[in-house]
C-alpha positions in Angstrom: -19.7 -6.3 5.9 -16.3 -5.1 5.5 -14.7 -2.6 3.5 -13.9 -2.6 0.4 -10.2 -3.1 -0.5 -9.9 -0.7 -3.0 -11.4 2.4 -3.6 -12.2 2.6 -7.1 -13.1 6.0 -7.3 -9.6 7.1 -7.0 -8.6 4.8 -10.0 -10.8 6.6 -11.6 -9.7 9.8 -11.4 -6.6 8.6 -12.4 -8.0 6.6 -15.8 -9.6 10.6 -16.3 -6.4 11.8 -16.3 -4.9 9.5 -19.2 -4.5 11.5 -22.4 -5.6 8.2 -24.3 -8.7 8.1 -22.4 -8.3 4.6 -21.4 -6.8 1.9 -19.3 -3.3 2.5 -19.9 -2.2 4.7 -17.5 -4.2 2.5 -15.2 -2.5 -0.9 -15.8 1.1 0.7 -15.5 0.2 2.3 -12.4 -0.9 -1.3 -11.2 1.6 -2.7 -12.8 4.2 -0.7 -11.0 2.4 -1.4 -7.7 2.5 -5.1 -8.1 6.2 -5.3 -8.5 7.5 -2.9 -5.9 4.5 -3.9 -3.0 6.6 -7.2 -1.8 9.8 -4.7 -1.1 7.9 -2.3 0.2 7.0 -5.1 2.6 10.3 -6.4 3.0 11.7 -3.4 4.1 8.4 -2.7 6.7 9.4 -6.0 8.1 13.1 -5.5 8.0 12.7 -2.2 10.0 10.5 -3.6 12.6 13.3 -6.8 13.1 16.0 -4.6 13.6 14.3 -2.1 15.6 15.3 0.8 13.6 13.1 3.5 13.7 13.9 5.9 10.8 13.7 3.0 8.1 10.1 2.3 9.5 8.9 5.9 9.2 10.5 6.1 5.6 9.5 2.3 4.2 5.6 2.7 5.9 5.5 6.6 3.9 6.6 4.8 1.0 4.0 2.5 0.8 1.1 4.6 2.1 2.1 7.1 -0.8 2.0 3.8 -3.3 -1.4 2.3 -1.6 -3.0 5.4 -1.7 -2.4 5.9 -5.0 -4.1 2.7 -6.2 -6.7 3.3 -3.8 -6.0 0.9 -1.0 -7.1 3.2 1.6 -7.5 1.1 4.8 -3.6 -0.5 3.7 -2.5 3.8 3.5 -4.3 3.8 6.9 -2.1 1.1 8.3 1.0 1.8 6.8 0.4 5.3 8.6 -0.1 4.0 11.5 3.2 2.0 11.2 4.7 5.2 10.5 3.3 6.9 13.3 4.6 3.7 15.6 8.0 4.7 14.0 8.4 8.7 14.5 6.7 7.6 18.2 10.0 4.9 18.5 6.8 2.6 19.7 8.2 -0.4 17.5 6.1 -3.0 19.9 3.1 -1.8 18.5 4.7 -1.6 15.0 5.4 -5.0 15.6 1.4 -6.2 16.6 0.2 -4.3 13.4 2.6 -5.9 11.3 0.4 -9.1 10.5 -2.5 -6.5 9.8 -0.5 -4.8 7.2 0.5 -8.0 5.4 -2.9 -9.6 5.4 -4.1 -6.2 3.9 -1.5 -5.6 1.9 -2.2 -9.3 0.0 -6.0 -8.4 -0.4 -5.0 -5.3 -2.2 -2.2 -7.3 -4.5 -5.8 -9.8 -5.4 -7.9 -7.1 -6.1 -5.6 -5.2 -8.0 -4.4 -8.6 -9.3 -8.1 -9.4 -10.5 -8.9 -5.4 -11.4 -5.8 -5.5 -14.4 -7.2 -8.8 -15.9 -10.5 -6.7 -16.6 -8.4 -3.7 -17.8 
């Protein structure tokens, strides 16, 4: 069985936290996730190409920061990972997780995808 690919407890604390008391602050939050994940990417992929270290570690803690908050823990996982390949100057193994992190990162933009249509 495999994880899940978001965890939905974390959503909702953050649906707790809307003044409204509903699903507003939720779909922004998605919403925002949904149209800044592909640069978030991007950038990943750029940094790994041109082997440059200190855009890795900054794009990867971007996008852990914005995965964790829509609870897309094991994407957070791997984008810290990637970072740590970065601070490490270890860009060959940046390189082998990259596929990971896409693969991930396109489950979570489904689920997240198929979670706003229910919002």
């Amino acid at each position: 069985m495999s994880d899940p690919v978001l965890n939905l407890d974390k959503l909702n604390t953050w649906r707790q936290m809307d003044p409204e008391g509903g699903a507003g602050f939720i779909k922004k939050l998605i919403t925002i996730y949904l149209s800044s994940a592909p640069a978030f990417q991007i950038r990943i992929e750029h940094a790994i190409q041109a082997a440059d270290s200190d855009a890795l570690v900054k794009a990867a803690h971007t996008f852990k920061s914005s995965a964790s908050n829509v609870g897309a823990e094991l994407l957070a996982d791997i984008c810290h990972q990637l970072e740590e390949y970065g601070d490490k100057n270890q860009l060959s193994g940046a390189a082998e997780l990259l596929v990971e992190m896409q693969n991930e990162s396109q489950r979570v933009i489904t689920a997240l995808e198929e979670l706003l249509k229910k919002c």
